[in-house]
C-alpha positions as CSV (number, residue, x, y, z in Angstrom):
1,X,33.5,-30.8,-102.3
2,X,32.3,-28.5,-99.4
3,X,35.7,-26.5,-98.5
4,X,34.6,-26.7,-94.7
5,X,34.5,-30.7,-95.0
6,X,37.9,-30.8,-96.7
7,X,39.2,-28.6,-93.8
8,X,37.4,-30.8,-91.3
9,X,39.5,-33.9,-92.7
10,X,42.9,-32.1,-92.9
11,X,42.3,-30.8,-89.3
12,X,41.9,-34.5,-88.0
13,X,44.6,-35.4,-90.0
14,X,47.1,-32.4,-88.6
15,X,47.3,-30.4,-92.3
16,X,45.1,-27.8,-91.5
17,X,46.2,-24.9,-89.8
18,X,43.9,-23.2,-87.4
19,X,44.9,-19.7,-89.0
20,X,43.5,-20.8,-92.4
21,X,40.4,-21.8,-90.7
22,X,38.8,-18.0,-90.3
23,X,39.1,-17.9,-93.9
24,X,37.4,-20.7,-95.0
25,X,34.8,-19.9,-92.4
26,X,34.1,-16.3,-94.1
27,X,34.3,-18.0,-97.6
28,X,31.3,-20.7,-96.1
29,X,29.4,-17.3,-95.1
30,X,29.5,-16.0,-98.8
31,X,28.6,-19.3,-99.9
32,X,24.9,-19.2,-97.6
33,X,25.8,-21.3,-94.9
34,X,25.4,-19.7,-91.3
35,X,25.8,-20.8,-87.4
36,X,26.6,-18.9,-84.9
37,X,29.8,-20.9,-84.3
38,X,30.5,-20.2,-88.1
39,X,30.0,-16.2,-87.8
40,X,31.9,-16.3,-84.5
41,X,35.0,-17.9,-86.6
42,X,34.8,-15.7,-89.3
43,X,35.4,-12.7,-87.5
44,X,38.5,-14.6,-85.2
45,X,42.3,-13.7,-85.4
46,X,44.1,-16.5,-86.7
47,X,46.1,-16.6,-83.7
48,X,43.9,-17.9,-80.7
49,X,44.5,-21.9,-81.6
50,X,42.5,-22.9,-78.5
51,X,39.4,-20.4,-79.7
52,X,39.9,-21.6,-83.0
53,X,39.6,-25.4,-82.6
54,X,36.4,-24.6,-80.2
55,X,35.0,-23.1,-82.5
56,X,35.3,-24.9,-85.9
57,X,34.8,-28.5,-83.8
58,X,31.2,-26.5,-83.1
59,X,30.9,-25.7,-86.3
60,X,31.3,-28.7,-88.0
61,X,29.0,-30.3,-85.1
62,X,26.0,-27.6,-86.1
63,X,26.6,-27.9,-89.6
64,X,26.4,-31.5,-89.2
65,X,29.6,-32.5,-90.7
66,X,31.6,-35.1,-90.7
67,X,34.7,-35.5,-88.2
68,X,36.1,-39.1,-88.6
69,X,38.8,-40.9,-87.0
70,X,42.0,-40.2,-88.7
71,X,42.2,-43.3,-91.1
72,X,38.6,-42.6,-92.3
73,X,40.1,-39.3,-92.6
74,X,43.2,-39.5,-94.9
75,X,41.0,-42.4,-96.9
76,X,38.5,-39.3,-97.8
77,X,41.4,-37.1,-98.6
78,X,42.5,-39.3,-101.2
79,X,39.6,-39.8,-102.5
80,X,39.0,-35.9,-102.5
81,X,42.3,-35.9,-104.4
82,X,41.0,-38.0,-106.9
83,X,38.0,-36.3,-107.6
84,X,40.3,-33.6,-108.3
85,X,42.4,-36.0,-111.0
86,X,39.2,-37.1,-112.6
87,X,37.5,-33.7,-112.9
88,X,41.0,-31.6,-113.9
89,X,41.1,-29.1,-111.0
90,X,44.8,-30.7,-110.5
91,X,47.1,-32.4,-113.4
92,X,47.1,-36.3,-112.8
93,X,51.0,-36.1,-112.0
94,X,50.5,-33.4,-109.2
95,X,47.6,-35.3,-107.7
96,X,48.7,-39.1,-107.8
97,X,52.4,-37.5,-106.7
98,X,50.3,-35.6,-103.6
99,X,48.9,-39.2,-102.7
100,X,52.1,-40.5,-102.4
101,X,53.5,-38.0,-100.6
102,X,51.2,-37.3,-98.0
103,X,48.7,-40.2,-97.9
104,X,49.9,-43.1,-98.8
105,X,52.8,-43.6,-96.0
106,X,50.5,-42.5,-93.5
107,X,47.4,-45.0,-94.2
108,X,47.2,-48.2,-92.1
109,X,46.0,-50.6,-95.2
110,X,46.8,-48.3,-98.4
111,X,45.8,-51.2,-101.4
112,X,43.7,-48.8,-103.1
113,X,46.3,-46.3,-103.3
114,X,49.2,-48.2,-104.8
115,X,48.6,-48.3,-108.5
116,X,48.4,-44.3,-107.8
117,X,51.6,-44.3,-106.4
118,X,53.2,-46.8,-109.0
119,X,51.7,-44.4,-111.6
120,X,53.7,-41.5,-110.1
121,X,56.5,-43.4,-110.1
122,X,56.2,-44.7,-113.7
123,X,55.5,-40.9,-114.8
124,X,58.8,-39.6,-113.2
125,X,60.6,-42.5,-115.1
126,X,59.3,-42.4,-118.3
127,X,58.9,-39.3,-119.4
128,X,58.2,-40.4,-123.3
129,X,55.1,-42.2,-121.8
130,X,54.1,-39.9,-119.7
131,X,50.4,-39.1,-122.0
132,X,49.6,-43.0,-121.9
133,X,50.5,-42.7,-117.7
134,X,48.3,-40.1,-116.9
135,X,45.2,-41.7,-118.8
136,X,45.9,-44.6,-116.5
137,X,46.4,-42.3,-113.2
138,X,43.2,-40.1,-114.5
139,X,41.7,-43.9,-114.8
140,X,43.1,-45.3,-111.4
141,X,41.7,-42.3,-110.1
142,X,38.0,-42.6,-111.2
143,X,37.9,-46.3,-109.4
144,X,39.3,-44.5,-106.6
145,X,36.7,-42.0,-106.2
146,X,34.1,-44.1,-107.0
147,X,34.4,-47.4,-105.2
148,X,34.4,-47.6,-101.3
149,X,37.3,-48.3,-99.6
150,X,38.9,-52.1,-99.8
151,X,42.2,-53.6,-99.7
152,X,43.8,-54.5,-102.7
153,X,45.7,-57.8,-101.9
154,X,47.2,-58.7,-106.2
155,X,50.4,-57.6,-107.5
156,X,50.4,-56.8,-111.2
157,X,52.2,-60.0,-113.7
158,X,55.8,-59.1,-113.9
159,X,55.2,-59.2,-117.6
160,X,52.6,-56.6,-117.5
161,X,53.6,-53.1,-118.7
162,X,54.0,-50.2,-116.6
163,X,50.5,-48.8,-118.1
164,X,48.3,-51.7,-117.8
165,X,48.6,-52.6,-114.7
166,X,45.2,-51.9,-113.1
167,X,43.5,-54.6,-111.0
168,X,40.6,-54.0,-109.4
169,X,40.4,-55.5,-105.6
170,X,37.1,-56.8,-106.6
171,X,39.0,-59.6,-107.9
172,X,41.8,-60.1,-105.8
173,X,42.1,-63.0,-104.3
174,X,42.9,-63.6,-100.3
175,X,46.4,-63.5,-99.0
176,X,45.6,-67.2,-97.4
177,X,44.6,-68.3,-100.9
178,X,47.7,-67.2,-102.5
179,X,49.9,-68.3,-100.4
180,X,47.6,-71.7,-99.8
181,X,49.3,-72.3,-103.5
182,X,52.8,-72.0,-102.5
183,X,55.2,-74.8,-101.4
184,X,58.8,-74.8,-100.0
185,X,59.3,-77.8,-102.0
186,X,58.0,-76.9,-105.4
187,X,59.5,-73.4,-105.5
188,X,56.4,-72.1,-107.2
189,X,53.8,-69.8,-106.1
């Protein structure tokens, strides 16, 4: 993933630090992109916030970038994150446990993300299983990065064990059919 869309995400988010952002502007340079906004970052002080944010928000504008709304933003993080799972740059563990941590309470309607998170939970409570968890997070994580976002509305069967409980939305059915099955009366769901 281009490093300067990463950091356009993280900066509508609030992770990315306008001192970091001269860096990654010099490192877009070496890599053959060029704007005069882009140059004119390069060569800033990490310091001058104010120049800083003008002059990435017109870099990502002549590069043509992407600057979403801050849901749309975290969403792509994640899915960043799991490209990173699938493809090995970070261990499943470290990358499901960074969704948790620093998406996942912060998304409006997070359904894709929980059988990440209940993965990271699993592999910090079983550690004998933790080879079988991964496979699933590494799994998780390649419907993750591949489908586009949806809200997953289906618990896992109580039954089900801890590393076979993927469901994909696709198949979930609606809240008001699930609970169009459920009577005070017959105390069964």
């Amino acid at each position: 993933m281009e490093p300067l869309q990463v950091a356009a995400w993280q900066w509508v988010v609030g992770t990315q630090a306008a001192g970091g952002l001269p860096d990654i502007a010099t490192d877009a340079i070496v890599h053959g992109f060029d704007t005069p906004s882009l140059r004119e970052l390069a060569g800033t002080a990490g310091d001058d916030y104010w120049l800083i944010k003008d002059l990435f928000e017109r870099t990502i504008n002549e590069l043509g970038l992407d600057l979403p709304d801050e849901q749309t933003a975290l969403w792509r993080l994640a899915q960043q994150k799991a490209s990173e799972i699938v493809s090995g740059a970070v261990s499943a563990s470290a990358g499901a446990r960074w969704i948790w941590s620093e998406i996942h309470s912060r998304i409006e309607l997070e359904g894709d993300l929980r059988i990440l998170v209940g993965l990271a939970d699993e592999w910090d409570d079983h550690p004998r299983h933790r080879p079988e968890i991964e496979a699933q997070i590494v799994k998780a994580a390649r419907t993750l990065e591949e489908l586009p976002r949806r809200y997953t509305d289906r618990a896992a069967p109580q039954s089900t064990p801890p590393t076979r409980r993927l469901v994909l939305p696709a198949a979930a059915p609606s809240r008001r059919a699930f609970w169009g099955r459920c009577s005070v009366s017959s105390a069964t769901c």
